[in-house]
C-alpha positions as CSV (number, residue, x, y, z in Angstrom):
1,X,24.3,4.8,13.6
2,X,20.7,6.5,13.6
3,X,18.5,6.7,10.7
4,X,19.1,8.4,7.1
5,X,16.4,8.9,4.8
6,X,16.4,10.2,1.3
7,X,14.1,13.2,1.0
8,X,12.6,13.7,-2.1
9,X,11.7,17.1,-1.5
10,X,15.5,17.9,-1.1
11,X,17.5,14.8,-3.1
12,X,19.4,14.8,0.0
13,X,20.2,12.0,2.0
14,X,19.2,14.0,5.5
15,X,19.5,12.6,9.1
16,X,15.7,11.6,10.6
17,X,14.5,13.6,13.3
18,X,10.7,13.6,13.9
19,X,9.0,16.9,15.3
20,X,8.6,14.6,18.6
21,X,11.6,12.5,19.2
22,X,9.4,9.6,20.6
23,X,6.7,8.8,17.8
24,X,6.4,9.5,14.0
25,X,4.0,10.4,12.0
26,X,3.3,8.6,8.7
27,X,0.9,8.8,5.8
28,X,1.0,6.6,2.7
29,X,-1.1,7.9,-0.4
30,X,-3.1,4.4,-0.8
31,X,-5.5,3.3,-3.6
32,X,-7.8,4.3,-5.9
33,X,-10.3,1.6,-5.3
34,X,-11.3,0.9,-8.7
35,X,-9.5,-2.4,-10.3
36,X,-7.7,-5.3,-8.3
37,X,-4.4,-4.4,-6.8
38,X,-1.7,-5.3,-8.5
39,X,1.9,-6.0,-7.6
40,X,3.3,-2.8,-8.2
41,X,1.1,-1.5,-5.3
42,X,1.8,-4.5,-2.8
43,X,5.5,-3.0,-3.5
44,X,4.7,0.5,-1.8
45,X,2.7,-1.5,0.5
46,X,5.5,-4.1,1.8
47,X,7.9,-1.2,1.8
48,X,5.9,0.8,4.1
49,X,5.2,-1.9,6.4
50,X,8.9,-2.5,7.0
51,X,9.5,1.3,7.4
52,X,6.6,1.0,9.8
53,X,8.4,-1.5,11.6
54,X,11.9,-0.5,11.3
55,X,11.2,2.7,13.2
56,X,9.2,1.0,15.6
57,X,12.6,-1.6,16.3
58,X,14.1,2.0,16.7
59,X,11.6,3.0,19.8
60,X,9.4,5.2,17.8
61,X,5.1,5.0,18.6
62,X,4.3,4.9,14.3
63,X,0.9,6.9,13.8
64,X,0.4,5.4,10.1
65,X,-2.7,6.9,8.0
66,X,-3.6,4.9,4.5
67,X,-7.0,6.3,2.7
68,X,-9.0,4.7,0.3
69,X,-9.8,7.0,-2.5
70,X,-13.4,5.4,-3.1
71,X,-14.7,8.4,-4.9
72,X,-13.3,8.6,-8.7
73,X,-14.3,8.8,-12.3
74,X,-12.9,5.4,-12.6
75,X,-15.0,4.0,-10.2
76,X,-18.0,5.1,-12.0
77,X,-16.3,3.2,-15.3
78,X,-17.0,0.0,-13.4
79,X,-20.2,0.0,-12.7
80,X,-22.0,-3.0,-14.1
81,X,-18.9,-4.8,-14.2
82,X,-18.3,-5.0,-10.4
83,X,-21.4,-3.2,-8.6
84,X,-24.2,-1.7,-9.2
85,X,-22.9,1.7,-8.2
86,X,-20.0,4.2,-7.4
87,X,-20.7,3.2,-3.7
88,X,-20.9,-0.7,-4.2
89,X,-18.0,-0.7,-7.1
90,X,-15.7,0.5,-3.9
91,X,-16.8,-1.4,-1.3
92,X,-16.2,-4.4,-3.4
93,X,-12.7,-3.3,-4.1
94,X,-12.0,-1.9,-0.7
95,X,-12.7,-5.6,0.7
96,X,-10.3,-6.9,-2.1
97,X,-7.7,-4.9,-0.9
98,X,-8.2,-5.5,3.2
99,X,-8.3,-9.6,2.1
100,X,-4.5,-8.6,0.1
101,X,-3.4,-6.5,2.8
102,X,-3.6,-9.7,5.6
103,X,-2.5,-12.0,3.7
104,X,0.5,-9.9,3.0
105,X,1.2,-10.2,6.7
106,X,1.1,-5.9,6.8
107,X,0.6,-4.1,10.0
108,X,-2.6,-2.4,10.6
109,X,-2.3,1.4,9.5
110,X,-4.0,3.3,12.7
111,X,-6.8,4.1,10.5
112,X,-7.9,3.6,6.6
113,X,-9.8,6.8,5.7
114,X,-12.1,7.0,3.3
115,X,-12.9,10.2,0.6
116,X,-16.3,9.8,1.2
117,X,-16.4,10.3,4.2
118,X,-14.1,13.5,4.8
119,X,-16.1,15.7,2.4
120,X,-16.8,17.6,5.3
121,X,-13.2,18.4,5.9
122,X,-12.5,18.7,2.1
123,X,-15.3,21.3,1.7
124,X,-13.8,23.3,5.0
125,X,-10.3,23.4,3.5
126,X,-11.4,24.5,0.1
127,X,-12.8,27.2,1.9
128,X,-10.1,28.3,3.8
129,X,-8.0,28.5,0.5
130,X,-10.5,30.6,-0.8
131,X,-10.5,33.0,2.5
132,X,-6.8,33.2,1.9
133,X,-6.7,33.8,-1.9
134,X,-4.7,30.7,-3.1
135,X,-8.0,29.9,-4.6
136,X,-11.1,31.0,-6.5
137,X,-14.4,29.9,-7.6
138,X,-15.5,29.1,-11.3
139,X,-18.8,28.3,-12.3
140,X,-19.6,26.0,-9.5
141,X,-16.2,25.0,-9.2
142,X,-13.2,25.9,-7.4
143,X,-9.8,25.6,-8.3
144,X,-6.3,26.4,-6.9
145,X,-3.9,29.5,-8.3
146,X,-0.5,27.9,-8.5
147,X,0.2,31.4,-9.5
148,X,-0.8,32.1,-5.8
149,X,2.0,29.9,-4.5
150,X,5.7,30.9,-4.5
151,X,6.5,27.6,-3.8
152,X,5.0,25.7,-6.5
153,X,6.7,23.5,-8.4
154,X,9.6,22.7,-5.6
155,X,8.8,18.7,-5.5
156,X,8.8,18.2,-8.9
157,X,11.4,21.1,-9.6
158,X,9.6,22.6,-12.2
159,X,9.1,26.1,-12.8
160,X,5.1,27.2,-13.2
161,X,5.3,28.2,-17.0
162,X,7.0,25.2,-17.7
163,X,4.2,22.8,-16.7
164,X,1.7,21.1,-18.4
165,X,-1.9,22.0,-18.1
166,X,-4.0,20.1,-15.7
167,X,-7.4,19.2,-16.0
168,X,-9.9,18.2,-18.7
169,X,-10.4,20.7,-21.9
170,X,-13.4,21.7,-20.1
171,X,-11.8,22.6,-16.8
172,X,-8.7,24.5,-18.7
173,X,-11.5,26.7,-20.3
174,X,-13.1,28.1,-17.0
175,X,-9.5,28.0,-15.2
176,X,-7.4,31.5,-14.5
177,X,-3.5,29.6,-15.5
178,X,-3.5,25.9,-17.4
179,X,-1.8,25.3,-14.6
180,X,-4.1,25.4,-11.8
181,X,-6.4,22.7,-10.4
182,X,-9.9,21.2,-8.8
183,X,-10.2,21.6,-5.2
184,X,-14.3,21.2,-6.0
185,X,-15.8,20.0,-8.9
186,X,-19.1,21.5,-10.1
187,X,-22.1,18.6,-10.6
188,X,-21.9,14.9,-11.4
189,X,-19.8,12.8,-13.6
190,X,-20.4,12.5,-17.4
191,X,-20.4,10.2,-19.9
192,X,-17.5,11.5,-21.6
193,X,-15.1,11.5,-18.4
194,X,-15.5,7.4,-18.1
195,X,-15.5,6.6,-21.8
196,X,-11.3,5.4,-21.7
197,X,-11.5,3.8,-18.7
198,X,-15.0,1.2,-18.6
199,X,-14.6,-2.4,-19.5
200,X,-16.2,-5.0,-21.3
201,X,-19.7,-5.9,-19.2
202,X,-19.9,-2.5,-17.7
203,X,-23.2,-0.8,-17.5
204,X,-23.9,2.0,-20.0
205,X,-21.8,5.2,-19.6
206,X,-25.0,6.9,-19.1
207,X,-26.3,4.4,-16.5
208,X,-23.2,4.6,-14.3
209,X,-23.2,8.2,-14.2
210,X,-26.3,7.9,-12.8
211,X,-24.9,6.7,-9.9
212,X,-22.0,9.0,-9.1
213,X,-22.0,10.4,-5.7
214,X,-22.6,14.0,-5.5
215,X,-22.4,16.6,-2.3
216,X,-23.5,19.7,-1.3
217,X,-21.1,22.5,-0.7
218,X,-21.2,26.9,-0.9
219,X,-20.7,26.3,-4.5
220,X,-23.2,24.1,-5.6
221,X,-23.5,20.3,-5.6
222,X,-20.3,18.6,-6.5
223,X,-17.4,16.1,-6.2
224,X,-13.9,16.8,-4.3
225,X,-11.1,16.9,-7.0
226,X,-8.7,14.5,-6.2
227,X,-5.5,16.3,-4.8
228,X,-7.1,17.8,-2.3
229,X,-8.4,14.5,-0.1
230,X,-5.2,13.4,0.8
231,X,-4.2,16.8,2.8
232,X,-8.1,17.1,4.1
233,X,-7.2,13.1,5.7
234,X,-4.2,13.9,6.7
235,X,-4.8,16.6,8.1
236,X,-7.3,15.3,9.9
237,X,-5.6,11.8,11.3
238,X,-2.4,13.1,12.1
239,X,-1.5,16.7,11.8
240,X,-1.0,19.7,9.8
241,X,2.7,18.9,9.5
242,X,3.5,15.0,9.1
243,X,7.0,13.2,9.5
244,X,6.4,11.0,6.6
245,X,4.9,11.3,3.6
246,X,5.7,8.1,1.1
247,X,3.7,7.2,-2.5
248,X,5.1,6.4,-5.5
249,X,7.2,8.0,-7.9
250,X,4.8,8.3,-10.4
251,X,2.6,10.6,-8.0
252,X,5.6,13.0,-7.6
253,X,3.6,15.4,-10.1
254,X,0.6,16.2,-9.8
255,X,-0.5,15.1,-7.0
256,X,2.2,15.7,-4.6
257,X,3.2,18.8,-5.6
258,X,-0.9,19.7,-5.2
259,X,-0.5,18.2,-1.9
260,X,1.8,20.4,-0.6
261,X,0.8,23.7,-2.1
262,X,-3.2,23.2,-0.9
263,X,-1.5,21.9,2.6
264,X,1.2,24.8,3.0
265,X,-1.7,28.0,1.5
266,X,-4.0,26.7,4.1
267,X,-1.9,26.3,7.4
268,X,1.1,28.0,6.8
269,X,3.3,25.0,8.0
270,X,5.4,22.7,6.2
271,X,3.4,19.9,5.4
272,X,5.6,16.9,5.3
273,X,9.5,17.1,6.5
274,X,10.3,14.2,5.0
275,X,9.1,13.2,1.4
276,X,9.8,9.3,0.2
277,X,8.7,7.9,-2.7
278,X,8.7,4.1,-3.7
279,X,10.3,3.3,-7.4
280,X,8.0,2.3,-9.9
281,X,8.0,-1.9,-10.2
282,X,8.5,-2.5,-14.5
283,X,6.9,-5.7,-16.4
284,X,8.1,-6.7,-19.6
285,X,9.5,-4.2,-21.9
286,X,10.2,-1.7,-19.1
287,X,6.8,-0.3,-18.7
288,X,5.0,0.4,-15.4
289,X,3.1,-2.4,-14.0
290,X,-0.6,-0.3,-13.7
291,X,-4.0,-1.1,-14.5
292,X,-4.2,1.3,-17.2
293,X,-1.5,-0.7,-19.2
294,X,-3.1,-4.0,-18.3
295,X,0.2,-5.8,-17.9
296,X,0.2,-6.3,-14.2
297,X,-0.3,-9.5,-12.0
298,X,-2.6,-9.0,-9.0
299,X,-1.5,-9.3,-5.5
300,X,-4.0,-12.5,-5.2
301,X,-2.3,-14.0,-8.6
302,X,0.9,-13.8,-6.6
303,X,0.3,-15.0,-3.2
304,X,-1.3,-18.1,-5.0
305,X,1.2,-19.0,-7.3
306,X,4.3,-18.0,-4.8
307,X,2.8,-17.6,-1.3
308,X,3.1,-14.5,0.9
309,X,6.9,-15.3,1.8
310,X,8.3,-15.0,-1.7
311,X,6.3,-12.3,-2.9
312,X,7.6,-10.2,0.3
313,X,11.3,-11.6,-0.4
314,X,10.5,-10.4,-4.0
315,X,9.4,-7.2,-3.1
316,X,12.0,-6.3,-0.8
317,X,15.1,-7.5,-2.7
318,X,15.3,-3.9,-4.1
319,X,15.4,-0.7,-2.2
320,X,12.5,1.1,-2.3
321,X,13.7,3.7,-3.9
322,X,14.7,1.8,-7.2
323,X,12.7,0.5,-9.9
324,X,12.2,-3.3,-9.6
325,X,11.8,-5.4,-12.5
326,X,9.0,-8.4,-12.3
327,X,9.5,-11.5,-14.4
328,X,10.1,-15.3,-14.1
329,X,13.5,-14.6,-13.5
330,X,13.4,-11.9,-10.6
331,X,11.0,-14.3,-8.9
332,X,12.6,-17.1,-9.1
333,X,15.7,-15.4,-7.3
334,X,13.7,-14.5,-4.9
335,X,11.5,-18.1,-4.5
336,X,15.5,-19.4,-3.6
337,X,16.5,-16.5,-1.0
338,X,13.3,-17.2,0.5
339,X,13.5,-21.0,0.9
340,X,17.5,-20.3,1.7
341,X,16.0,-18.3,5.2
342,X,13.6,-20.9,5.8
343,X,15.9,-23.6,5.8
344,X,18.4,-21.9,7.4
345,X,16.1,-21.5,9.9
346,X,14.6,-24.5,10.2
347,X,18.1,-25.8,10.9
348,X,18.9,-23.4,13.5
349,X,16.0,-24.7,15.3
350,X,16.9,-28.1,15.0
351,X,20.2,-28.1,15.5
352,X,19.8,-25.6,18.8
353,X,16.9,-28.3,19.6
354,X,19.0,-31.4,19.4
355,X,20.5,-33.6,21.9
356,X,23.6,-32.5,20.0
357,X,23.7,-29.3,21.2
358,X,26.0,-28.5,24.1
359,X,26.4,-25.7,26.5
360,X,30.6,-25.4,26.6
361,X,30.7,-26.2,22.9
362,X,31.3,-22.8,21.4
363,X,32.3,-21.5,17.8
364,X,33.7,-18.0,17.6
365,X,33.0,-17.8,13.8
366,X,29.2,-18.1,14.5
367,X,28.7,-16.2,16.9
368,X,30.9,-13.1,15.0
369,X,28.8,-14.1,12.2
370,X,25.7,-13.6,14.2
371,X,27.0,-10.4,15.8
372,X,28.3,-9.3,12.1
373,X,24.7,-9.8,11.1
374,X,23.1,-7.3,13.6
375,X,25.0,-5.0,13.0
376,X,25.4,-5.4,8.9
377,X,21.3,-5.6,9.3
378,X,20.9,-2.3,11.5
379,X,23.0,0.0,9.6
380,X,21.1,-1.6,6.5
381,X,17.7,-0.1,7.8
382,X,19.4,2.8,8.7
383,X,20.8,3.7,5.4
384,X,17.3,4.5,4.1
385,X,15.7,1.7,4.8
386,X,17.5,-0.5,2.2
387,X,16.1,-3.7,2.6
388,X,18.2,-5.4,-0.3
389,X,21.1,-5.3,2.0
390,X,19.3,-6.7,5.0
391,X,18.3,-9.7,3.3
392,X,22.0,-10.5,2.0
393,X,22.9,-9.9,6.0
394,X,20.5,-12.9,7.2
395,X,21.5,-15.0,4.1
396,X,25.1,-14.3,5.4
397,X,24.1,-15.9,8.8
398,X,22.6,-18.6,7.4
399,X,25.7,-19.4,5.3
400,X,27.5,-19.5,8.8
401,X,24.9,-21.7,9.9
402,X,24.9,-24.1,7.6
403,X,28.4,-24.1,8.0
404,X,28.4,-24.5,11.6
405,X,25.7,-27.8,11.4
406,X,27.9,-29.3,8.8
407,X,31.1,-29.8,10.1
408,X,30.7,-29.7,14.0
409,X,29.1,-33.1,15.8
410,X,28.4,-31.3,19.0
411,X,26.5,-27.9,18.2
412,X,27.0,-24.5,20.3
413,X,23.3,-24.0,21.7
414,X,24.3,-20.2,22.5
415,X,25.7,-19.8,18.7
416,X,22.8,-21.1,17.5
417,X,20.2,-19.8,19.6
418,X,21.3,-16.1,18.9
419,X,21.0,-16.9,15.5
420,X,17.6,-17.8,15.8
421,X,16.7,-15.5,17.6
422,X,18.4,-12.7,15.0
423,X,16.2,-14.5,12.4
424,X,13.3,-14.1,14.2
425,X,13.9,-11.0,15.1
426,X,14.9,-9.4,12.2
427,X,13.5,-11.9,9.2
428,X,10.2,-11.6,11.3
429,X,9.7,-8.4,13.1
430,X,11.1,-6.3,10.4
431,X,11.1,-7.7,7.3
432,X,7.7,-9.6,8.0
433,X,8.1,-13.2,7.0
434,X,6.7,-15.9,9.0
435,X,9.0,-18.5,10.0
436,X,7.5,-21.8,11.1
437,X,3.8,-20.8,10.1
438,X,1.7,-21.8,7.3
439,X,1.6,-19.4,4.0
440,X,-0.6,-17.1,4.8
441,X,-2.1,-17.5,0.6
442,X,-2.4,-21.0,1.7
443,X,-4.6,-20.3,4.6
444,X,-7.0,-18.0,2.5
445,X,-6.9,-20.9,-0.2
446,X,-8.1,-23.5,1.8
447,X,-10.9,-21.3,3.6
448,X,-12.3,-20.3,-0.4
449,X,-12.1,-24.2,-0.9
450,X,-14.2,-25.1,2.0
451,X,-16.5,-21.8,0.9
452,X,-17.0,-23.0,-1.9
453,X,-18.1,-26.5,-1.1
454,X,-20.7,-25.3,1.9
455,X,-21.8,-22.7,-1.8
456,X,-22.1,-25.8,-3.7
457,X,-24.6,-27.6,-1.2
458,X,-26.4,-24.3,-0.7
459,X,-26.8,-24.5,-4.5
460,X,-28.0,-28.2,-4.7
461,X,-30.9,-26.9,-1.9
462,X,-31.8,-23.6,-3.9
463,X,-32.0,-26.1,-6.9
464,X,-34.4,-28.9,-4.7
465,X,-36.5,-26.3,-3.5
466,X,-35.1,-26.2,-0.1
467,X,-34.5,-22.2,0.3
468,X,-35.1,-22.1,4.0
469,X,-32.2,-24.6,4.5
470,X,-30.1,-22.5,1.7
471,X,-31.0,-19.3,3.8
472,X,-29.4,-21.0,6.9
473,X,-26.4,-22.0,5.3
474,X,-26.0,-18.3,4.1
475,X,-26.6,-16.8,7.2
476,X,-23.9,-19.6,8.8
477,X,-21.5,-18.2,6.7
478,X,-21.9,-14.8,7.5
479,X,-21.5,-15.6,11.0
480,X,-18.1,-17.2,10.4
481,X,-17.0,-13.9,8.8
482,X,-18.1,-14.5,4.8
483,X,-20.8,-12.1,2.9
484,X,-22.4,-14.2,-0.1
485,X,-24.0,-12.3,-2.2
486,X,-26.6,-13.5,-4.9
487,X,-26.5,-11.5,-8.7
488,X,-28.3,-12.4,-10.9
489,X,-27.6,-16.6,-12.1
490,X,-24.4,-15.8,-10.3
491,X,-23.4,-16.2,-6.3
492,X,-20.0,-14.2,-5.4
493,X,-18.6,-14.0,-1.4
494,X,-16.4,-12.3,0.3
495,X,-13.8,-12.7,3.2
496,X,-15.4,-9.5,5.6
């Protein structure tokens, strides 16, 4: 059976064939790097990484792209609060989210672009759409004619006069069609565009505006709007037609739709073949988990209340395409099917490891049950990934395992090394948990312990008088991999 995928673009289930039949290419829409992530993004993450590994367990070479969007309006709003500007707010963030990403036991994307530093790219593509009339310029601005487009609106299967306008009331009053929107953004940020979204402790609106980046570009100095970075680092990591394309549902419209009309006006080509997008994950009372709503649990939260293994065994106990709900009770099913692999596992190894394990002992029902498993496991990945079903296939081998340890005296060391092995394989390399290793959260816990304890002495010198010995234990941590930073009465680190 060879890979299904549901495209998004078509609502079809549609058979997988990549442009080259020997690698794929694959861009995820990652974060706006302005708040903690939360768990409702470690669920597009998780469910990326096992596609990424899936189709590599298929033979494919993955070419995966994830940006950091580290120029935003809601950066700004957090100046104060987390930095001292746009640039600092993110790079804060951004080291957040790498710390989250490891300890979630992902695979490295190829690369994690970065807005800022594709403006060059995003200022030559808004160009070309203005060469080829699919865009046009407005008081230092430049938007995008969905009028322009005859395929506009065929992601989100709307029809143009249908949509809502886009854009703030003072971008709708210098636009052609409510509809269209920024490729370029004439000057800074104001005041007015952070108000909703700065916290308690952030700077003065008018202070953090202060330190909005800003660009030079034909127009006038500016920002990138925010549709258009995505198919400027696409573009420019991959191709100008991807494989791939997976975010979540809630990006669907605008922003994908944008996507693929900039993408398509500019080139001419198809800009994605295959469009996936991750259901949203729901806290209580059926809401989105976002930042916005403030009802979300950050990925650190998790991995130190559950560990890395649960929260991944959460995650992927719903196909990707479904909403997931989080609560006590979802988590706790998940804490159990975890710590039913691992001890499955665990006495796999044992019994395989044992002096009761025998080389003409041999029982049929396990080893169907392992062979069941493969293939209940492989056409569960192939039927769009859906990684709900191939965790019930390795609980099913466990179950056989167990069964197979209980009642027999003399083990079948074949049996149960293919079972193993099938756990390994599979439980592992696919679904990425880590059998027979330490948490990863656990790890990063007892590093921030031991951080904290060589910060405590530092603090005792700094007190004493002793900065020269305080400056060496500062620099002896940055050599073992952790910043410290000194604000104001405060000292904060960071894993680099």
């Amino acid at each position: 059976m060879s890979l299904r995928v549901t495209n998004s673009l078509t609502g079809e289930r549609e058979q997988f064939e990549p442009a080259d039949p020997e690698s794929v290419l694959l861009y995820y829409c990652g974060l706006t790097t302005s708040d903690p992530a939360h768990l409702g993004h470690a669920r597009g993450w998780v469910h990326v990484d096992v596609m990424h590994r899936w189709l590599e367990w298929l033979g494919y070479e993955v070419r995966h792209v994830e940006n950091f969007t580290d120029i935003n309006e809601k950066i700004v709003a957090r100046v104060g609060e987390v930095g001292d500007s746009e640039t600092a707010v993110a790079e804060s963030y951004i080291g957040d989210i790498v710390r989250d990403m490891r300890s979630l036991n992902l695979r490295r994307a190829e690369v994690y672009p970065r807005v800022s530093e594709h403006v060059p790219e995003i200022i030559d593509l808004t160009g070309q759409l203005l060469e080829r009339g699919y865009a046009y310029e407005s008081n230092g601005s430049v938007y995008f004619d969905v009028t322009a487009f005859e395929g506009y609106g065929k992601l989100s299967n709307q029809e143009v006069g249908e949509m809502e306008p886009q854009g703030t009331t003072e971008e709708r009053a210098e636009k052609r069609h409510p509809g269209d929107f920024a490729l370029w953004k004439a000057g800074g940020v104001e005041p007015a565009e952070i108000a909703e979204h700065r916290h308690k402790g952030a700077a003065s609106a008018d202070e953090a505006v202060e330190t909005a980046e800003t660009f030079d570009s034909p127009w006038g100095e500016g920002r990138p709007g925010w549709h258009i970075e995505c198919s400027a680092m696409s573009t420019t990591h991959l191709d100008d037609t991807i494989d791939i394309h997976v975010g979540g549902q809630d990006l669907v419209f605008p922003h994908h739709e944008n996507e693929i009309a900039q993408s398509e006006a500019a080139t001419g080509d198809t800009f994605a073949r295959y469009w996936l997008h991750v259901g949203l994950l729901e806290a209580a009372g059926d809401e989105k988990m976002s930042s916005s709503l403030g009802n979300f649990e950050t990925v650190t939260e998790a991995l130190e209340r559950y560990g890395a293994n649960a929260v991944r065994t959460f995650l992927l106990s719903t196909a990707y395409h479904s909403r997931a709900t989080y609560s006590e009770g979802t988590v706790s099913e998940a804490e159990s099917r975890w710590d039913r692999l691992k001890r499955g596992h665990e006495r796999a190894v044992a019994a395989a490891d044992s002096v009761d394990a025998r080389t003409k002992t041999a029982d049929e029902t396990l080893r169907t049950a392992v062979t069941e498993t493969q293939e209940s496991f492989e056409a569960a990945m192939n039927d769009d990934f859906n990684s709900r079903e191939a965790l019930a296939a390795l609980l099913e081998l466990v179950t056989a395992v167990n069964t197979h340890v209980d009642a027999t005296g003399e083990y079948d060391y074949k049996g149960l090394r293919a079972a193993v092995e099938t756990l390994e394989e599979f439980g592992a390399g696919v679904l990425g948990l880590s059998f027979g290793e330490s948490e990863p959260a656990g790890e990063v816990d007892v590093a921030e312990e031991l951080v904290e304890l060589v910060l405590d002495v530092r603090e005792q010198e700094r007190a004493a008088g002793n900065y020269d010995r305080a400056d060496a234990l500062r620099a002896e941590l940055g050599e073992l991999g952790v910043e410290v930073q000194d604000t104001g009465d405060e000292t904060e680190y960071r894993f680099e």
